[in-house]
C-alpha positions as CSV (number, residue, x, y, z in Angstrom):
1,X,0.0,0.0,0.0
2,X,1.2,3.8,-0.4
3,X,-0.1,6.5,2.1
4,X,0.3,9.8,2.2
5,X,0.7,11.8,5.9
6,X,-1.9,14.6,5.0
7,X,-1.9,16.3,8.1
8,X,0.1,16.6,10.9
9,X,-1.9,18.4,13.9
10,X,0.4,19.9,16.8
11,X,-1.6,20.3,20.3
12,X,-1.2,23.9,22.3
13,X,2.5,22.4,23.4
14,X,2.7,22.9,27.5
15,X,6.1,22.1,28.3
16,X,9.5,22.2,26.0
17,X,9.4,18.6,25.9
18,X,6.3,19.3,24.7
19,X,7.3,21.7,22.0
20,X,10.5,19.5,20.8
21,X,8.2,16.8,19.6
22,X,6.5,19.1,17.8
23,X,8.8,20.4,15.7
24,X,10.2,17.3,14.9
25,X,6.8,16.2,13.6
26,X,5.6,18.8,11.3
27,X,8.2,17.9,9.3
28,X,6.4,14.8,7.8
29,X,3.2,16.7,6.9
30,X,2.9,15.6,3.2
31,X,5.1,13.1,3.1
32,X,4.4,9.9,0.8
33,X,5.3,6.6,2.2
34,X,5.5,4.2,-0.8
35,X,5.1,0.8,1.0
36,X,3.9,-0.6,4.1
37,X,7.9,-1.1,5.4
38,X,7.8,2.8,5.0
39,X,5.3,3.2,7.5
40,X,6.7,1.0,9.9
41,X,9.8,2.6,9.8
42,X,7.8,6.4,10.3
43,X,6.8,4.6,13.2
44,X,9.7,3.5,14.4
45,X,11.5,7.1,13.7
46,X,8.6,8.5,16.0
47,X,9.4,5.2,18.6
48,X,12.9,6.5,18.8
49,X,12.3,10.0,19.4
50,X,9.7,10.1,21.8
51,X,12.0,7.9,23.9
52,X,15.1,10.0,23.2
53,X,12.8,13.1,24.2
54,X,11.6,11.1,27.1
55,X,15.1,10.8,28.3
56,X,15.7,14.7,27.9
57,X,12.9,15.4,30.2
58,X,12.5,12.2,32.7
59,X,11.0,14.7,35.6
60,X,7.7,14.8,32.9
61,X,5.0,12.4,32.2
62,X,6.4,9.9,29.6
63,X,4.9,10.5,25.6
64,X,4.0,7.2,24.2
65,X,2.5,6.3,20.7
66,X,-0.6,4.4,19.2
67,X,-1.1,3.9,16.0
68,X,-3.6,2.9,13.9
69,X,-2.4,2.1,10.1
70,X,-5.7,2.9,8.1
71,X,-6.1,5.9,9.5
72,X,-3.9,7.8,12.4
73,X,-1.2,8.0,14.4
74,X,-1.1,10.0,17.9
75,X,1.9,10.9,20.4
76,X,0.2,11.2,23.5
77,X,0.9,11.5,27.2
78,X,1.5,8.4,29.7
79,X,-1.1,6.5,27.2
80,X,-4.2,8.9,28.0
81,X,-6.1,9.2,24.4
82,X,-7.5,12.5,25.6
83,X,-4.0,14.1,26.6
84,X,-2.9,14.4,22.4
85,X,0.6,16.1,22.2
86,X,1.0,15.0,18.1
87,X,-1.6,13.3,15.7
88,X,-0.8,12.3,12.1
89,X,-3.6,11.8,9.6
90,X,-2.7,9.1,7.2
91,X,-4.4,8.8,4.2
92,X,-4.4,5.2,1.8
93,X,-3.4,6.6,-1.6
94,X,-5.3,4.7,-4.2
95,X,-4.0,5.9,-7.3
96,X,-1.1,8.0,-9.1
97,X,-1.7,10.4,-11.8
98,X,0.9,11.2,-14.2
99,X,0.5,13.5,-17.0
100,X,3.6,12.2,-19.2
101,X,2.8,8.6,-19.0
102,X,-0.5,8.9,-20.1
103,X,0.1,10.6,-23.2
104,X,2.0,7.7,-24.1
105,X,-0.8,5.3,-23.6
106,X,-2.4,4.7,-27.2
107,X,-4.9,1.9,-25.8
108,X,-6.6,0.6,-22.8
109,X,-8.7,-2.1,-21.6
110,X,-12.1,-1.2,-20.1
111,X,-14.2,-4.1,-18.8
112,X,-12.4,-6.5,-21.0
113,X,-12.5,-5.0,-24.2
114,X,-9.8,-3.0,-25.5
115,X,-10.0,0.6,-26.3
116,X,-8.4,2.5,-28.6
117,X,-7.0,6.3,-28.0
């Protein structure tokens, strides 16, 4: 599958560990993720940095992450869904449109017969 990160949303940031998540996560607002191994590895980024901010501010109540693949991803604190800090919309992308391929296409086939451009 392919997905796209369509929107990032950053929560009112309360703290600086608050606000260094942030920052690192707008960064991936409209990025394309080409497989599913991509997403994991978004994942996995996000893993490593929560834990890495974590350790910057251990006095703090610890971010952790849940994710949902069809639909979301969400940094939020000690595990409470209503405490958001980060959430990522991710969108399935279904199809590709390019403009210089399909002027090369002289023919198609549209429910099993072939069509002629």
């Amino acid at each position: 599958m392919i997905y796209l990160v369509e929107r990032v949303e950053t929560m009112a940031p309360v703290n600086n560990k608050a606000k260094d998540i942030c920052k690192f996560c707008r960064d991936y607002k409209g990025c394309l993720l080409t497989s599913d191994k991509d997403f994991d590895d978004l994942v996995k980024t996000i893993k490593s940095v929560v834990r890495h901010v974590n350790g910057l501010y251990p006095k703090t109540k610890p971010f952790t992450i849940t994710t949902n693949r069809m639909s979301c991803i969400h940094v939020v604190v000690n595990g409470n869904s209503d405490q958001q800090v980060v959430r990522f919309y991710i969108t399935t992308v279904t199809g590709v449109y390019n403009d210089s391929i399909n002027k090369k296409i002289s023919h198609f086939v549209m429910n099993g017969k072939e069509v002629q451009l």
